[in-house]
TORDOKOL-828520 format. One line per field, with one value per residue: residue number from 0; y, z, x of N, C-alpha, C in turn. Coordinates in pm, 1 decimal. Layout:
N
k: (NUM_...)
n.py: (Y_...)
n.pz: (Z_...)
n.px: (X_...)
ca.py: (Y_...)
ca.pz: (Z_...)
ca.px: (X_...)
c.py: (Y_...)
c.pz: (Z_...)
c.px: (X_...)
//
This chain:
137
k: (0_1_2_3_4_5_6_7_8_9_10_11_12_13_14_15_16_17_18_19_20_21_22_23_24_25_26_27_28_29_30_31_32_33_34_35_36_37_38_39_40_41_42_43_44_45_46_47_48_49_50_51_52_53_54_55_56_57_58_59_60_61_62_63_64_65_66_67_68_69_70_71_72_73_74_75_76_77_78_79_80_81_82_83_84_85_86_87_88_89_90_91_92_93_94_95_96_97_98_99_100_101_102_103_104_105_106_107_108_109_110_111_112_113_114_115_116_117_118_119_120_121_122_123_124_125_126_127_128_129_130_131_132_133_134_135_136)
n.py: (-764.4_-688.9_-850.5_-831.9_-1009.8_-876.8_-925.4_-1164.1_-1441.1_-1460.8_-1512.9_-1461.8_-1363.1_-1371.9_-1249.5_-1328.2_-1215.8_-1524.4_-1680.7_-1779.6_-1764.2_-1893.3_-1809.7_-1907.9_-1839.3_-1898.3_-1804.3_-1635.5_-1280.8_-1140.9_-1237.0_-1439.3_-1797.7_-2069.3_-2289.6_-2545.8_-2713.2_-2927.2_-3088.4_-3318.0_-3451.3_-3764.6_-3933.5_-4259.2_-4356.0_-4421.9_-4224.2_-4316.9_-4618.6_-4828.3_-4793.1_-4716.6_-4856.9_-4818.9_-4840.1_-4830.0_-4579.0_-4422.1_-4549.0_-4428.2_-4172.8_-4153.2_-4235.1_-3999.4_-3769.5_-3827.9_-3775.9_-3531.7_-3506.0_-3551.9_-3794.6_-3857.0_-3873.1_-3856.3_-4071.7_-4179.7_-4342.3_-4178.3_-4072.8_-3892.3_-3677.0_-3655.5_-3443.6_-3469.1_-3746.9_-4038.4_-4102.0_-4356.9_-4187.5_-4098.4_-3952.8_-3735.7_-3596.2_-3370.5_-3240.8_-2928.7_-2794.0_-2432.2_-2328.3_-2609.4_-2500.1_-2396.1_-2615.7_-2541.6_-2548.7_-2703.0_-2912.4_-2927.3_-3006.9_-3256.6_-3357.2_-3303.3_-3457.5_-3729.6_-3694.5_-3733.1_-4023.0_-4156.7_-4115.4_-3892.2_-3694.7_-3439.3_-3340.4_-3280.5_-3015.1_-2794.7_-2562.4_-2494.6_-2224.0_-2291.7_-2143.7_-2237.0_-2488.8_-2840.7_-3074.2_-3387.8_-3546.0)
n.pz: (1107.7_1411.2_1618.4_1954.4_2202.4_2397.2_2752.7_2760.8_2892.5_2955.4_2676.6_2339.1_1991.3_1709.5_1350.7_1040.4_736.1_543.6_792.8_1085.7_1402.5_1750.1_2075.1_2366.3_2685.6_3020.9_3241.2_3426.2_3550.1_3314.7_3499.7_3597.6_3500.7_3666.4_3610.3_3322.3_3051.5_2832.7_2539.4_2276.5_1960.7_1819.3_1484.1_1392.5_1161.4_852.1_587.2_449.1_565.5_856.8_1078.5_1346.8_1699.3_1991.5_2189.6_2106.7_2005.4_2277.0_2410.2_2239.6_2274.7_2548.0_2617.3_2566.7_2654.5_2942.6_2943.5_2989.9_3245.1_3250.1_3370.1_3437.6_3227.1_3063.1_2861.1_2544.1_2351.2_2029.6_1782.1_1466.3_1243.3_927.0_708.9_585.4_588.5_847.6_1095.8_1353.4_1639.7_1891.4_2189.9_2391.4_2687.9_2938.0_3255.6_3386.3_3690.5_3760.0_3926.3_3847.4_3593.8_3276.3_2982.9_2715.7_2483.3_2492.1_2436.2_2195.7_2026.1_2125.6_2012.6_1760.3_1752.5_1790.1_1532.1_1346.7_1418.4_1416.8_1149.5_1054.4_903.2_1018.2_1374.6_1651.0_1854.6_2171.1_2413.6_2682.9_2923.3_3275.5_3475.7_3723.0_3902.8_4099.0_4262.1_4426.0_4709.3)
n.px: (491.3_345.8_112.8_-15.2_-238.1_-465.6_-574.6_-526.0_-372.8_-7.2_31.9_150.0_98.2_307.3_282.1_364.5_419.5_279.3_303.3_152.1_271.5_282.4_331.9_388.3_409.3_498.8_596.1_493.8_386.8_640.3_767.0_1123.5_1103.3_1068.0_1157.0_1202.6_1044.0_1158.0_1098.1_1126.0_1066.7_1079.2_1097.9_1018.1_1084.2_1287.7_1329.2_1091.5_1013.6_975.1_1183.0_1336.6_1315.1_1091.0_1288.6_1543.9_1567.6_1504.2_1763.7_1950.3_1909.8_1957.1_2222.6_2341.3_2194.9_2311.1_2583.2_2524.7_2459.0_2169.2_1958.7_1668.4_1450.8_1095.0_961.9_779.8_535.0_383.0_174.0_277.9_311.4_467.7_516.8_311.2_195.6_148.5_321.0_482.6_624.0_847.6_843.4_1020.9_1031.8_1169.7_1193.7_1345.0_1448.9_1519.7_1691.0_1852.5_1978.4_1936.4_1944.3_1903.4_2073.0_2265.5_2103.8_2014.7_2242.7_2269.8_2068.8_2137.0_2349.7_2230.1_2040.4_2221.3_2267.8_2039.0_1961.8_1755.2_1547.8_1474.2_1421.9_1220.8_1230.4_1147.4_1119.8_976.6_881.5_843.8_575.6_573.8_693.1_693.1_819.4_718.5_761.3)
ca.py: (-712.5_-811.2_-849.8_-873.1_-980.1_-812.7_-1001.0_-1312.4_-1400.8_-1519.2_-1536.6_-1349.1_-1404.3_-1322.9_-1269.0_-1296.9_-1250.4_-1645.6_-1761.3_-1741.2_-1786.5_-1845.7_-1869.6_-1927.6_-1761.9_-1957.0_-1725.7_-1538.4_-1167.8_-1103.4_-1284.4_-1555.5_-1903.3_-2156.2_-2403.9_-2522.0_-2864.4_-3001.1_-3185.9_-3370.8_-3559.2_-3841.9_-4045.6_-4387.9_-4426.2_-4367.5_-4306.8_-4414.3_-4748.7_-4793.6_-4853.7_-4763.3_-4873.5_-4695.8_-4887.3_-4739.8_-4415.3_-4431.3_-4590.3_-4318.7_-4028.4_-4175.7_-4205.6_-3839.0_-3698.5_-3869.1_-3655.8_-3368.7_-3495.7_-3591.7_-3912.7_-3837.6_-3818.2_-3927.6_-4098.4_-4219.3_-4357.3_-4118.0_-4063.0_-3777.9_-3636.5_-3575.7_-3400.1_-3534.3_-3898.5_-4051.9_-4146.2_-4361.2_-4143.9_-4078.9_-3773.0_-3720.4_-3515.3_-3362.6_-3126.5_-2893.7_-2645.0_-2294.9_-2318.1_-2729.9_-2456.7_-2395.3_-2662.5_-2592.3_-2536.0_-2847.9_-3053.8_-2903.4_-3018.7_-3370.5_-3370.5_-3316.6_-3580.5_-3830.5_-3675.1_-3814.6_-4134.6_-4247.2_-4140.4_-3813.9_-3587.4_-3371.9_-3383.7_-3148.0_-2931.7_-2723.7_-2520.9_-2448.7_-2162.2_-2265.8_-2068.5_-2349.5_-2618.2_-2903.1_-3189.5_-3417.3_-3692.3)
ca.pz: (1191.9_1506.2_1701.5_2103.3_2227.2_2572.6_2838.4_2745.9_3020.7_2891.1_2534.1_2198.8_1863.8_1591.1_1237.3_961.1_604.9_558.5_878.5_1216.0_1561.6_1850.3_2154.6_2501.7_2774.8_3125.2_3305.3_3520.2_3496.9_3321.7_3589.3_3567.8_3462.4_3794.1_3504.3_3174.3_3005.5_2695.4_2445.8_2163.8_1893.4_1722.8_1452.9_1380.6_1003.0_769.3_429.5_469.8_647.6_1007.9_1095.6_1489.4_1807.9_2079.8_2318.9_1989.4_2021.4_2413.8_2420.0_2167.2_2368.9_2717.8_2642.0_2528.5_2787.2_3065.0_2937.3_2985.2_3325.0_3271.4_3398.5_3421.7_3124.7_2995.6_2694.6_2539.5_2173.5_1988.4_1602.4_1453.9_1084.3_851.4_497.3_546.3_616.0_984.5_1133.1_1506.4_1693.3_2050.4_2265.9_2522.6_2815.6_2999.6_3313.6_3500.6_3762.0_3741.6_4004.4_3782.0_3488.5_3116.4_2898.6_2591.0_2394.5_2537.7_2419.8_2025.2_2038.2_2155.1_1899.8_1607.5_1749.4_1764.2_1420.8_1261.8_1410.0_1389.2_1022.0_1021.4_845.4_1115.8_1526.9_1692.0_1977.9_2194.3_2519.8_2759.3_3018.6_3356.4_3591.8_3873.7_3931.3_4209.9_4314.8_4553.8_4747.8)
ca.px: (388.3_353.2_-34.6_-53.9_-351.5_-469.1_-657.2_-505.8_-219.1_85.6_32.9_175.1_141.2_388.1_200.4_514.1_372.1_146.1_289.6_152.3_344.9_252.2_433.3_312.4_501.3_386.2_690.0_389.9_395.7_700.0_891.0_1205.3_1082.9_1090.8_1186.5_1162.8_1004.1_1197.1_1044.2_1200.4_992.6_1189.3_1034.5_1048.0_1067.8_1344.0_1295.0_926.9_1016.3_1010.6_1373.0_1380.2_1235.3_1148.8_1406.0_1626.7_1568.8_1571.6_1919.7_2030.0_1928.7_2025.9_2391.4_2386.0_2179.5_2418.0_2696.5_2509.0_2389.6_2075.6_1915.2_1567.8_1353.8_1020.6_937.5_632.1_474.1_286.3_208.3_321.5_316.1_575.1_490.7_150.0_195.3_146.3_441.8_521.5_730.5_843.9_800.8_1075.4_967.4_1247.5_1160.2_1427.3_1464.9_1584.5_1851.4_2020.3_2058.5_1903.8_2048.1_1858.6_2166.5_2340.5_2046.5_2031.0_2355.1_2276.6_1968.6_2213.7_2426.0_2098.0_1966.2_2276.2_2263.8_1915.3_1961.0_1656.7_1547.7_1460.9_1401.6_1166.5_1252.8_1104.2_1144.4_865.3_941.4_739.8_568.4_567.4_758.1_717.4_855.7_666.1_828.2)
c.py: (-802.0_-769.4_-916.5_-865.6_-927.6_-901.6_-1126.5_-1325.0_-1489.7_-1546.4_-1419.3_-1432.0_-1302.2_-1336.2_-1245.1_-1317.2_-1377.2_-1685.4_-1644.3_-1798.1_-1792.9_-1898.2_-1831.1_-1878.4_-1812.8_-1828.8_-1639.7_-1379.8_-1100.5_-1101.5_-1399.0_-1650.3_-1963.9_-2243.1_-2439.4_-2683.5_-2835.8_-3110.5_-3210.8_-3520.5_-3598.2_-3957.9_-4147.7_-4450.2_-4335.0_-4378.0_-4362.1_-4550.3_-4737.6_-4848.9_-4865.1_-4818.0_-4815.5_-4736.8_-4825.0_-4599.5_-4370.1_-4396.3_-4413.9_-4214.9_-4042.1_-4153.7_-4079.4_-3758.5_-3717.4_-3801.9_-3541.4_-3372.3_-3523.1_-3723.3_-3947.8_-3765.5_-3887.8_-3978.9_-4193.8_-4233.5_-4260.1_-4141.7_-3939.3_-3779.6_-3608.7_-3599.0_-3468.8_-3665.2_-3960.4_-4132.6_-4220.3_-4288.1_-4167.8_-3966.7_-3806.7_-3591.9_-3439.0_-3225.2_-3076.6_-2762.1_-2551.3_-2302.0_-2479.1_-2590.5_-2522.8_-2497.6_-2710.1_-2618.2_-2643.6_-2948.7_-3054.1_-2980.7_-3193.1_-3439.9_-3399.5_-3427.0_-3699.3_-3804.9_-3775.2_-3950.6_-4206.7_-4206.2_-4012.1_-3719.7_-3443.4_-3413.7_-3258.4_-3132.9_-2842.4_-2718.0_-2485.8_-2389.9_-2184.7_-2214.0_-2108.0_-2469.8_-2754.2_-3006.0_-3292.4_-3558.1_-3730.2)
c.pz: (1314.4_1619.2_1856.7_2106.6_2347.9_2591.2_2799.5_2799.1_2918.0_2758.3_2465.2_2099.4_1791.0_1461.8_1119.9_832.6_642.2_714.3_1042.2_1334.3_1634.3_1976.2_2264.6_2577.0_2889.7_3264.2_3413.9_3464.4_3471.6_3413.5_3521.3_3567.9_3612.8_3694.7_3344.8_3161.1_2861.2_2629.3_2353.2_2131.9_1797.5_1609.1_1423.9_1254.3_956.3_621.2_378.2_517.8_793.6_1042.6_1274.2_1595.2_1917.7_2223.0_2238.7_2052.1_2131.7_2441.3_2375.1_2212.4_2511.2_2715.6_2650.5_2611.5_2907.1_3066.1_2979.8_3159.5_3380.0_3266.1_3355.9_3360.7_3124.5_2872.0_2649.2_2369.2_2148.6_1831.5_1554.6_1291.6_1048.1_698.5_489.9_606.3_775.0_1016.4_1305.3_1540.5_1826.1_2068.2_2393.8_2579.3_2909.5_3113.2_3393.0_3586.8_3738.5_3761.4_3942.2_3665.8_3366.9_3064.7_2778.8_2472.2_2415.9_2426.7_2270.1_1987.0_2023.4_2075.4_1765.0_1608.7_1707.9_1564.6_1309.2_1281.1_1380.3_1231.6_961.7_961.1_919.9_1307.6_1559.5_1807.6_2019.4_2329.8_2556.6_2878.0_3119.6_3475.3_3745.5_3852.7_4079.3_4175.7_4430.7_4573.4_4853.8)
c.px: (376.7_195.2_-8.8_-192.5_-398.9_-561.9_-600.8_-369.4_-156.4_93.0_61.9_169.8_174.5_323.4_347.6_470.2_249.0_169.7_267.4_254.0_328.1_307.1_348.2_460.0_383.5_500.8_586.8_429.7_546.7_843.7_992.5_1128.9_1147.2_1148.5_1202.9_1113.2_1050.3_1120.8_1094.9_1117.3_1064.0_1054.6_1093.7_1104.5_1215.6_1337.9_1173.2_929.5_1054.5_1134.7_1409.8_1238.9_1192.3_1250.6_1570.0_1688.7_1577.5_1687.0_2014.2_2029.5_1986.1_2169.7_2417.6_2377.6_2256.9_2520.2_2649.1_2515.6_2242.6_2013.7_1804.4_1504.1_1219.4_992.8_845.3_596.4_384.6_281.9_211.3_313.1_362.2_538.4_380.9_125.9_206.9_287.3_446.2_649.8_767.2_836.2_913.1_1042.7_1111.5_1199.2_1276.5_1398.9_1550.9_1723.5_1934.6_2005.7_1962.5_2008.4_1979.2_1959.2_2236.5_2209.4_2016.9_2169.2_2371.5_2177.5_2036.9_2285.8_2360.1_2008.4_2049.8_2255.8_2141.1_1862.4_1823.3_1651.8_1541.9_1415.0_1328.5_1176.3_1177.3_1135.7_1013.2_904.0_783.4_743.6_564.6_613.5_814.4_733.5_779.1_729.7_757.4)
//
């Protein structure tokens, strides 16, 4: 089953049996995406012990992303939850424009590479399609 809500811009949710869905759509009306923002949450612990750092986990994505092309990321401590339990993670930030090119599939890619090495159980991804995207210099 699937519920739209009206009056509410950019939003749908998917109802699938227990689980809900909900996905944000910032794309404006139905138009192309000016961009997208990547996010990728790494944690710190393996095994329940904290094993990386975040100059670690940095390192480990910089080499990767450089192959792809990408230089400029953000990345930042947060705590995050896995199976209940609080976890330090990081949050990388990645923002691009329309016209450098989608490279969500490049960066699943570069996630699995990083999943093996920093030893995880999982990495979380996500795409964000946006409706404005500036630069100011």
């Amino acid at each position: 089953m699937r519920i739209n809500i009206n009056n509410v811009k950019n939003s749908n949710i998917a109802v699938e049996g227990d689980i809900i869905q909900v996905k944000n759509y910032n794309a404006g009306e139905m138009g192309k995406p000016e961009g997208w923002k990547y996010e990728i949450r790494v944690g710190k612990d393996v095994a329940g012990v904290q094993t990386w750092t975040t100059e670690q986990i940095k390192d480990t994505f910089s080499k990767h992303l450089a192959e792809l092309g990408i230089e400029d990321f953000e990345t930042g401590e947060k705590i995050g939850y896995w199976r209940g339990e609080p976890e330090e993670s990081n949050l990388m930030v990645i923002i691009r424009k329309a016209e450098d090119g989608d490279v969500y599939d490049d960066l699943l890619g570069v996630i699995k590479m990083a999943n093996t090495e920093l030893k995880q159980e999982a990495i979380l991804s996500s795409k964000i399609d946006l409706s404005r995207i500036d630069f100011a210099s």
